[in-house]
N, C-alpha and C positions, 0 to 999 in steps of 0.2 A: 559786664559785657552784655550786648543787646543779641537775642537771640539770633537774629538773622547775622550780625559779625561771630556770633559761635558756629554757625549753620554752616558759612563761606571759611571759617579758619578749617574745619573737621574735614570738608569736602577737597581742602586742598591739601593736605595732610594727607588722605586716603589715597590721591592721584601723585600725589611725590611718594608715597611708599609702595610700590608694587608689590613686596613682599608680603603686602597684608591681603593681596589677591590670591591668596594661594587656593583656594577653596571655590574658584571660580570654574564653570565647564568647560570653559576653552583651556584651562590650567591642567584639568585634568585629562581631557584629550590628547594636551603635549606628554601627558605624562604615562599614557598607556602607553606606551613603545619602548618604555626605558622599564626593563625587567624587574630592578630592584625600587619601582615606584608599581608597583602591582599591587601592595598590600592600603598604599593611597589610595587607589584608583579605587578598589573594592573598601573600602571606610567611606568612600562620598557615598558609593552606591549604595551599602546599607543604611546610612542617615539617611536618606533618600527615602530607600525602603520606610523604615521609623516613621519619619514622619509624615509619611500619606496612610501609614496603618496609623497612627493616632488621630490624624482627622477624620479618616473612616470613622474608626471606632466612637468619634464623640459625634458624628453626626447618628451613627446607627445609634445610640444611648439613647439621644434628643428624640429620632423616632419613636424609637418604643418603649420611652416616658411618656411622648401626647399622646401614641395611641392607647396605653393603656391608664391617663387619665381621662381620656374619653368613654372609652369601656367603662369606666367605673361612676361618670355623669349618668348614662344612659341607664335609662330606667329600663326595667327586668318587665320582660310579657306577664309576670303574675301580678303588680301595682295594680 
């Protein structure tokens, strides 16, 4: 099967299954108002949480990896 007929079978699959949207924000907006969908609601939110503290955290890594391979290029006032 040629990638772009895998690409159009997947994409229409996706839209005849609604149920696979469940994880979508307008899904979960319908779902805050319904009491026993609260522990949903608050599981998007902290994946949410997660994974903006994990791109934090790898961008703040990446900083102060170059800055302190740089520090360690830079030659010292006593050379």
């Amino acid at each position: 099967m040629r990638p772009a007929a895998r690409l159009t079978l997947l994409t229409a699959l996706a839209l005849a299954l609604p149920a696979l949207a469940l994880a979508c924000p307008a899904c979960k907006n319908a779902l805050a108002d319904d009491p026993s969908a609260q522990g949903f609601a608050r599981g998007i939110y902290l994946s949410i949480l997660l994974m903006l503290g994990v791109l934090f955290s790898l961008v703040g890594f990446f900083i102060w990896k170059l800055v302190r391979m740089a520090r360690d290029e830079a030659p010292s006032p006593g050379r």
